[in-house]
C-alpha positions as a printed Julia matrix, in Angstrom:
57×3 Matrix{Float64}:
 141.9   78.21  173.92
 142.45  79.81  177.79
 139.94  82.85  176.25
 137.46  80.71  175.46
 137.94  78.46  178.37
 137.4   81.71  180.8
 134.61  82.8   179.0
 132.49  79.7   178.34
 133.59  78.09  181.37
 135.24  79.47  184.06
 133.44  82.93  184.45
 129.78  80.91  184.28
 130.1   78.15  187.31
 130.34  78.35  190.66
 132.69  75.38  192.14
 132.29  73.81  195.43
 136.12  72.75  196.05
 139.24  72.04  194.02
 138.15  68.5   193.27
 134.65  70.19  191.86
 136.85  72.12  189.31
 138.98  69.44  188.25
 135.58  67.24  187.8
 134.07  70.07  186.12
 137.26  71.06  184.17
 137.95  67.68  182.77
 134.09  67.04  181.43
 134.37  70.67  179.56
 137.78  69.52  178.29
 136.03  66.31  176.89
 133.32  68.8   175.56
 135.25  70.6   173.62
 137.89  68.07  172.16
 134.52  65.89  171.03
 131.52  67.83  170.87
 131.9   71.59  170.53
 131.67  72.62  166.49
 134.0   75.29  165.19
 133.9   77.6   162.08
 137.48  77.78  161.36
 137.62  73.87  161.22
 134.35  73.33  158.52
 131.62  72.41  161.24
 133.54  69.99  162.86
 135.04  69.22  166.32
 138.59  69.0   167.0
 138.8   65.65  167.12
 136.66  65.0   163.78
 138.82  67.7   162.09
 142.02  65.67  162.9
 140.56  62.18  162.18
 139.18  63.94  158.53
 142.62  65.56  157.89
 144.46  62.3   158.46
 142.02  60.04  156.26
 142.64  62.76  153.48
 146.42  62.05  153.19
């Protein structure tokens, strides 16, 4: 998670102040628990991985 955190987030934005980051920080976090697709988990999000796993049982 922290690689792809530098990489997609960290190392491409400039912040203004501490507060900017947090802002910035949780909206990405939000982004990737909800939005962001993965391979590894069929196509899915996080989130809808975990919801689909739990239905399954």
């Amino acid at each position: 998670f922290f690689g792809i955190l530098k990489s997609e987030f960290l190392y491409l934005k400039e912040f203004e102040d501490i507060e900017h980051f947090k802002q910035e920080l949780e909206q990405y976090i939000d982004y990737y628990n909800h939005t962001r697709i993965k391979t590894k988990l069929k196509g899915m999000s996080p989130i809808q991985y975990r919801t689909h796993a739990s239905k399954a049982v």
